[in-house]
DRENDRENTOR-228931 format. One record per residue (C-alpha): residue in three letters; chain; x, y, z. Coordinates in steps of 0.05 Angstrom, whole numbers. Example, Ala and Ser with C-alpha at 12.3 -4.5 7.8 and 13.67 -1.06 7.14 Angstrom:
[rec 'ala' 'A' [246 -90 156]],
[rec 'ser' 'A' [273 -21 143]],
***
This chain:
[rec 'unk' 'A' [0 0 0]],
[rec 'unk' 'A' [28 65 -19]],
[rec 'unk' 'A' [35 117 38]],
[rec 'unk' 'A' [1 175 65]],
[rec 'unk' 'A' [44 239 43]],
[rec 'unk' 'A' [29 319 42]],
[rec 'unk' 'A' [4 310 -35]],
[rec 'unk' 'A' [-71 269 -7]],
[rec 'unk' 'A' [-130 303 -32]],
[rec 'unk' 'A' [-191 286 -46]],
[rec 'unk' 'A' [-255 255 3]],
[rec 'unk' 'A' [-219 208 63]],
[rec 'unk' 'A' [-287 186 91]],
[rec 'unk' 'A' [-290 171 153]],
[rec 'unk' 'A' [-320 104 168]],
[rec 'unk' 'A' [-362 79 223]],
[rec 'unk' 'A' [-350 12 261]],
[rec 'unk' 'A' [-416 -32 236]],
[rec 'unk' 'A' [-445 -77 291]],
[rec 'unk' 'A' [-503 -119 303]],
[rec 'unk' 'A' [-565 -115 349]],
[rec 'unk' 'A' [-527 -152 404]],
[rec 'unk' 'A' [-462 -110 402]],
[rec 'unk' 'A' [-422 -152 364]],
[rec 'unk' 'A' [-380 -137 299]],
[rec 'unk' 'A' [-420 -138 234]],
[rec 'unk' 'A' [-363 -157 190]],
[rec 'unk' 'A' [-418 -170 132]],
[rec 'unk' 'A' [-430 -91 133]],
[rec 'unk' 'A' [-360 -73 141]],
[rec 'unk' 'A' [-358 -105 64]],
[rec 'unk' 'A' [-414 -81 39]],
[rec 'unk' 'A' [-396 -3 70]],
[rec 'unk' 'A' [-329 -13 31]],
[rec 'unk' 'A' [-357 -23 -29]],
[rec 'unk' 'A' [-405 27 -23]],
[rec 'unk' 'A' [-349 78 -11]],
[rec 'unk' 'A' [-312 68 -60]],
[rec 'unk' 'A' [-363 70 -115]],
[rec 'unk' 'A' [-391 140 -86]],
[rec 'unk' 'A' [-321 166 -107]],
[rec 'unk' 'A' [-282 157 -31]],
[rec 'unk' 'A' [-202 179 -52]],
[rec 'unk' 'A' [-184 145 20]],
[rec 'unk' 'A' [-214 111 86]],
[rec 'unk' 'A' [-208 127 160]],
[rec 'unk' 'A' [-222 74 206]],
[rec 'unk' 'A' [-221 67 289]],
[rec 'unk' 'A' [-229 153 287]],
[rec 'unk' 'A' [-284 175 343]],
[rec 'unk' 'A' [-335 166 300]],
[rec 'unk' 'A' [-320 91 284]],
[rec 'unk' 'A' [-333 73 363]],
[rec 'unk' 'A' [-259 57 368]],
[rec 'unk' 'A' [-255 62 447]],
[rec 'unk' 'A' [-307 19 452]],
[rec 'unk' 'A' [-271 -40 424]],
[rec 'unk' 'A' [-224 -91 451]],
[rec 'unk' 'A' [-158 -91 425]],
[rec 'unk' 'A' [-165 -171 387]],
[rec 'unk' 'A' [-232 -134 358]],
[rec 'unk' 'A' [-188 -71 334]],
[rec 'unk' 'A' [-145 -121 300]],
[rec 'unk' 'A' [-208 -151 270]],
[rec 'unk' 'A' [-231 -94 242]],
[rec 'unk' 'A' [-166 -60 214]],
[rec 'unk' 'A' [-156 -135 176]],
[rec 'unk' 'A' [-226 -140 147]],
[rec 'unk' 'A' [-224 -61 118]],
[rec 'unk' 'A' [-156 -73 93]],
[rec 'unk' 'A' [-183 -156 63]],
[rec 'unk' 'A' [-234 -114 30]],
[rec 'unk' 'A' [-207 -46 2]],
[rec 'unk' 'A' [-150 -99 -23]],
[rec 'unk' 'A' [-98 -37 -42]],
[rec 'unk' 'A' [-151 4 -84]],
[rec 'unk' 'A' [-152 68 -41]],
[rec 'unk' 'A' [-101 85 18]],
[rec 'unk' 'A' [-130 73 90]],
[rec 'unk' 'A' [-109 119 152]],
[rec 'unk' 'A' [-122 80 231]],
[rec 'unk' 'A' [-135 123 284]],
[rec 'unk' 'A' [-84 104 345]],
[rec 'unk' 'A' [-102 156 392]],
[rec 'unk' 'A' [-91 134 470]],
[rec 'unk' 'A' [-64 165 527]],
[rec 'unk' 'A' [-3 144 527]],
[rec 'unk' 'A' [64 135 478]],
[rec 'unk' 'A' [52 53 481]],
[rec 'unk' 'A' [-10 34 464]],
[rec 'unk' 'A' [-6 88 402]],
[rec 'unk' 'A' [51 57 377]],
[rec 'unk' 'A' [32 -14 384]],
[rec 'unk' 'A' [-30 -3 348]],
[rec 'unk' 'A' [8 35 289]],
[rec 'unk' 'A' [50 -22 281]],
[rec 'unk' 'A' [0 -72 281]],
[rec 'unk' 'A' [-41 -24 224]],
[rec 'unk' 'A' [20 -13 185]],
[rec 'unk' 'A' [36 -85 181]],
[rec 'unk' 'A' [-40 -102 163]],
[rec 'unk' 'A' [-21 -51 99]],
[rec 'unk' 'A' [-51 17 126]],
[rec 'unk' 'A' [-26 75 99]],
[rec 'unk' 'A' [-16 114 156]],
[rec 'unk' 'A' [-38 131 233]],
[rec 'unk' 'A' [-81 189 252]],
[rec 'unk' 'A' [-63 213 329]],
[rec 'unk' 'A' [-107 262 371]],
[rec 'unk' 'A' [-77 300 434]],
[rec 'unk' 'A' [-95 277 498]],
[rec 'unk' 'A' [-139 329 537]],
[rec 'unk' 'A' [-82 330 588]],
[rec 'unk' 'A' [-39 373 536]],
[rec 'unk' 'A' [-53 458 561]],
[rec 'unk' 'A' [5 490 541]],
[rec 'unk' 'A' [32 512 473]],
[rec 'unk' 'A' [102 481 494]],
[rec 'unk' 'A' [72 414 520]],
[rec 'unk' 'A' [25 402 451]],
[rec 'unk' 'A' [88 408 419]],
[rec 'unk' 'A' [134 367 461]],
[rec 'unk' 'A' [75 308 456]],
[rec 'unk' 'A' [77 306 376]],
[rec 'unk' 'A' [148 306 369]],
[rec 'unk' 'A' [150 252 416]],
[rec 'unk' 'A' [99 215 381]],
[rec 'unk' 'A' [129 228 307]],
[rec 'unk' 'A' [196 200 340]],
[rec 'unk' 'A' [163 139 373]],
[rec 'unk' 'A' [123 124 306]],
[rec 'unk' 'A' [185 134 271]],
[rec 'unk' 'A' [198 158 206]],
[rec 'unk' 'A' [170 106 167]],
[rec 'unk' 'A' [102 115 201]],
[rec 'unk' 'A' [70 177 159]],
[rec 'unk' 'A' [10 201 213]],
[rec 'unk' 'A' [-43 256 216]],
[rec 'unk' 'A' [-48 306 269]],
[rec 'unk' 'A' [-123 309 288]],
[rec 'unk' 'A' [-142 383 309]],
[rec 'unk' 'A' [-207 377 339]],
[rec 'unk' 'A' [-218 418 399]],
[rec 'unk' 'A' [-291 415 415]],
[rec 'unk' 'A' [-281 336 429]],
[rec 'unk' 'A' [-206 340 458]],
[rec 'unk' 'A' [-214 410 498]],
[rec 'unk' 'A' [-145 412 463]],
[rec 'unk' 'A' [-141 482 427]],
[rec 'unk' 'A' [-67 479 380]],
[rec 'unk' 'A' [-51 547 355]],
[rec 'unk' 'A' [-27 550 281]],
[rec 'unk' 'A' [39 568 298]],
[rec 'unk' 'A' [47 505 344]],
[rec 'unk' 'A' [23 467 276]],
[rec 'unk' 'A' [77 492 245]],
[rec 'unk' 'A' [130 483 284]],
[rec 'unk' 'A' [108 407 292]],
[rec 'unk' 'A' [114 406 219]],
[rec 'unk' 'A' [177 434 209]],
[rec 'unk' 'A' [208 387 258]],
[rec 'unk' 'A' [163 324 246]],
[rec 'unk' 'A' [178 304 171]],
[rec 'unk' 'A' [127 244 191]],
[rec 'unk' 'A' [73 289 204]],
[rec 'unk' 'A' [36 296 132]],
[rec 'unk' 'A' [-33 318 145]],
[rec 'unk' 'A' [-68 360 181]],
[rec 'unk' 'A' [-138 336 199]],
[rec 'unk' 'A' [-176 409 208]],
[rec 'unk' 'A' [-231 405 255]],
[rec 'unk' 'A' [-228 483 288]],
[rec 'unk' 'A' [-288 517 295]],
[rec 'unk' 'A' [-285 562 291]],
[rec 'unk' 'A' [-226 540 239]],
[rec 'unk' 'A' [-225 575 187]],
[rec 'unk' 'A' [-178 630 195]],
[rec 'unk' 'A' [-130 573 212]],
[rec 'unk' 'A' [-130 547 144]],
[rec 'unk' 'A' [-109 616 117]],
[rec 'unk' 'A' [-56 615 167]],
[rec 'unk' 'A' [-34 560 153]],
[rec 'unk' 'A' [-29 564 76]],
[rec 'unk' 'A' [8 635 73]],
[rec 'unk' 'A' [59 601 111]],
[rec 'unk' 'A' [70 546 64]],
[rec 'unk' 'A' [72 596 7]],
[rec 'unk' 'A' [123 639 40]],
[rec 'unk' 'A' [172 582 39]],
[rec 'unk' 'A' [142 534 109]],
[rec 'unk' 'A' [132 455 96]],
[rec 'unk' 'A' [62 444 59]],
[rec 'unk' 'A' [24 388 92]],
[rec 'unk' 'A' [-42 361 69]],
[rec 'unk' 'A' [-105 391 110]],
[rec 'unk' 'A' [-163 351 101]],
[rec 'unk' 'A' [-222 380 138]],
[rec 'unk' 'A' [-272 344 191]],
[rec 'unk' 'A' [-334 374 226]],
[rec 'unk' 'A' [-386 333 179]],
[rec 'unk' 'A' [-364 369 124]],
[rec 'unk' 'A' [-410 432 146]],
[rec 'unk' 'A' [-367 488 123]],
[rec 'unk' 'A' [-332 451 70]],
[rec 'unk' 'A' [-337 501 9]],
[rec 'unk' 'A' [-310 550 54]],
[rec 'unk' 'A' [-253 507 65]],
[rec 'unk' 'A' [-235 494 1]],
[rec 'unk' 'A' [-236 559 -17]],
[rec 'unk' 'A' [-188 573 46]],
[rec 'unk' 'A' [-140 528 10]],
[rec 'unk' 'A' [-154 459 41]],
[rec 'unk' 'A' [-142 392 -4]],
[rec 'unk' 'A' [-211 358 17]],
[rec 'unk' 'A' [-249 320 72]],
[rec 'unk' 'A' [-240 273 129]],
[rec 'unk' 'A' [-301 265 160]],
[rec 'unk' 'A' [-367 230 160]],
[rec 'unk' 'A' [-429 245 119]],
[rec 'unk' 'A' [-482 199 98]],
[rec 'unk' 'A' [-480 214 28]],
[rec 'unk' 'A' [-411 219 13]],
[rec 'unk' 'A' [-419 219 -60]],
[rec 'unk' 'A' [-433 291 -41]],
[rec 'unk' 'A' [-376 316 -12]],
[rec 'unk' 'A' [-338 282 -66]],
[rec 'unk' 'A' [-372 321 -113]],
[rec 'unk' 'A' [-370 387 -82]],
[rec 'unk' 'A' [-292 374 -70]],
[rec 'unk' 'A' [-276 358 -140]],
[rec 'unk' 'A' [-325 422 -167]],
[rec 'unk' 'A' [-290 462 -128]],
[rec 'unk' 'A' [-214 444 -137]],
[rec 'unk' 'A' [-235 463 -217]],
[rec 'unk' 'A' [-261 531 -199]],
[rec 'unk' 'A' [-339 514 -204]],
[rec 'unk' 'A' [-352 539 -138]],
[rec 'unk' 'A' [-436 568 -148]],
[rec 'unk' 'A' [-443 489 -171]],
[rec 'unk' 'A' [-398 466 -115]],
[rec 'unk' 'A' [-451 501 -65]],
[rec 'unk' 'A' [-522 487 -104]],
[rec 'unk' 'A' [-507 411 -100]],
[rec 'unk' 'A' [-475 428 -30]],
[rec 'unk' 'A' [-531 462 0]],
[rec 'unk' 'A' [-584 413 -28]],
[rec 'unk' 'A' [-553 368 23]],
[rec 'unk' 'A' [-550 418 82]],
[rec 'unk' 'A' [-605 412 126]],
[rec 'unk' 'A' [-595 338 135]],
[rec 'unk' 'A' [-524 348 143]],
[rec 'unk' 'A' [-538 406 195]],
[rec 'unk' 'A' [-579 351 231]],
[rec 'unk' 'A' [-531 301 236]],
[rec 'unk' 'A' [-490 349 258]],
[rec 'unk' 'A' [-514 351 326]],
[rec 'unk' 'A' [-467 327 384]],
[rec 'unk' 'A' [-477 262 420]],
[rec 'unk' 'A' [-534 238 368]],
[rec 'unk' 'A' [-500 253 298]],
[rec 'unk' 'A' [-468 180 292]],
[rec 'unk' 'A' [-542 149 313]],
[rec 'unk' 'A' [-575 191 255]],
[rec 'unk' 'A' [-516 173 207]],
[rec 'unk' 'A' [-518 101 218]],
[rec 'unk' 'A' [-600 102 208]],
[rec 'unk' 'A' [-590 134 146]],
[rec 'unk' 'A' [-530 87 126]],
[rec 'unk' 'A' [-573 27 146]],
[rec 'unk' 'A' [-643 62 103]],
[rec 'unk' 'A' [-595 67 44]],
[rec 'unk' 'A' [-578 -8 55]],
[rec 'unk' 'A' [-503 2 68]],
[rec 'unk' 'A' [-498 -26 132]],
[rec 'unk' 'A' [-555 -75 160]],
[rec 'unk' 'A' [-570 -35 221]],
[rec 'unk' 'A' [-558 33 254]],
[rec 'unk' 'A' [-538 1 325]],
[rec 'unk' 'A' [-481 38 361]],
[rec 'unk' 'A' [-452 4 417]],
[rec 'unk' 'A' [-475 9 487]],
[rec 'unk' 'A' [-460 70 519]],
[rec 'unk' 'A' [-489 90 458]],
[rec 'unk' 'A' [-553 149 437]],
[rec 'unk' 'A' [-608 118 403]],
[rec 'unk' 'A' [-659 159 373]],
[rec 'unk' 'A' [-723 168 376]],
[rec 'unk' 'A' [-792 160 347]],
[rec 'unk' 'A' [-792 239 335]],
[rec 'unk' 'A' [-722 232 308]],
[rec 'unk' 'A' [-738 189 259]],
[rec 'unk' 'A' [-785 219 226]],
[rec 'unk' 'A' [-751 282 226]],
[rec 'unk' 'A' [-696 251 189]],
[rec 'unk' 'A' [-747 223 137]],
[rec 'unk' 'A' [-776 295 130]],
[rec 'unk' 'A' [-705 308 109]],
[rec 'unk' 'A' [-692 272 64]],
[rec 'unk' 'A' [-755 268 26]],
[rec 'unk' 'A' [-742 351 17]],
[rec 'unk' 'A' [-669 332 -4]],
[rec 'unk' 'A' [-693 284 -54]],
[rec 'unk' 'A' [-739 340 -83]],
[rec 'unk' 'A' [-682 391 -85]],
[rec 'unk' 'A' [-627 344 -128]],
[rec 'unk' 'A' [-686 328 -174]],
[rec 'unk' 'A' [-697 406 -179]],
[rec 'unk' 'A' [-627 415 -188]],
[rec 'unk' 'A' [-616 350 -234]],
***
């Protein structure tokens, strides 16, 4: 499998961790969502990310799943693992065990321990050096889950000494002043990463036109992000946002904390992806209410591509 470098672009989608009624793995759907991934256009998978449930797995069941994505993509699109963990060990076994299973790289958040400027730094050049160099990972910049808030100078300093670190997974928000930031550096002479952009894709024409190279994140119509990303790295940005904001109110829905992975997975599992929406226990499940609020939605999105279409 080739590796991650600072040249990805493109729609990395993150994917979530399929399981049955009973809590166990449904390896069935983690086929079928592969599939159906790659056909809507995905340039890359994440797996194990927070989205994908990854804490709530054992480590043999980490293994499991890592194995079966990687049986299935079968070296057709690159794959990033999330390792995040407390501490230095447990990232680095986990990377090993991904890159040896053919992944193309590790994705590391900061632990919500980090609070200074000097001690975010200190703990990615520490974990660039225990990944080592042949280890390409992604620095995940999500403050509103982490409570970690890294400053685009930091980011640039980890880059410049880090030549591991490749990508920048932008999840500020606000972020998007960040992105600027970080792209006049790289065109007065810094190192130019890839920044691939999370947050459920909500602000993602504004991001590309901020300079980012894509998405890494979650929607339940992917096909639509790859669209918007590819209309607007050609310049077609007033198509880039019709076809985006046909898709917005159901994305703006999903987009709500602690239920958003429940109302993706229902609409993953409606759209016969995966066979059922079940997170695992401590998990939200949604309601009656919910449900047919999401069906309101996309009935009204339906109507909108057909308008547009």
């Amino acid at each position: 499998m080739t590796k991650l470098t600072e040249q990805a672009r493109g729609v990395h989608v993150i994917a979530p961790t399929p399981f049955l009624d009973d809590g166990a793995l449904d390896m069935d759907s983690v086929d079928r969502m592969v599939e159906f991934y790659l056909a809507a256009g995905a340039d890359g998978l994440t797996i194990m990310g927070m989205m994908g449930e990854a804490e709530k797995l054992a480590a043999s069941e980490s293994e499991a799943v890592i194995a079966r994505v990687m049986a299935a993509v079968n070296g057709r699109v690159p794959v990033t693992v999330g390792v995040s963990a407390p501490g230095l060990a447990s990232i680095t076994s986990l990377a090993r065990r991904a890159m040896d299973a053919g992944a193309a790289g590790v994705m590391v958040a900061p632990p919500a321990s980090l609070r200074t400027d000097a001690r975010i730094r200190d703990y990615y050049l520490m974990v660039a050096d225990a990944l080592g160099p042949d280890t390409p990972f992604v620095l995940q910049d999500f403050p509103l889950a982490t409570g970690v808030v890294i400053p685009a100078g930091v980011i640039l300093d980890i880059v410049a000494q880090a030549p591991n670190c490749v990508m920048l997974k932008h999840e500020d928000w606000p972020g998007l002043a960040k992105i600027s930031a970080l792209r006049a550096a790289s065109d007065a002479g810094a190192r130019r990463i890839s920044i691939l952009c999370g947050n459920g894709g909500l602000f993602l024409p504004e991001e590309m036109a901020r300079g980012a190279d894509g998405a890494m994140t979650g929607f339940a119509f992917p096909e639509m992000m790859v669209e918007v990303v590819r209309l607007a790295s050609a310049a077609e940005h007033d198509r880039a946002r019709d076809i985006f904001e046909a898709y917005l109110p159901l994305m703006r829905y999903e987009g709500q904390p602690g239920l958003g992975l429940a109302i993706r997975k229902y609409t993953l599992a409606r759209r016969g992806v995966i066979a059922g929406a079940a997170l695992r226990k401590p998990g939200a499940r949604l309601s009656r209410t919910d449900i047919a609020e999401i069906e309101t939605l996309l009935a009204r999105q339906a109507r909108k591509l057909a308008e547009l279409n």
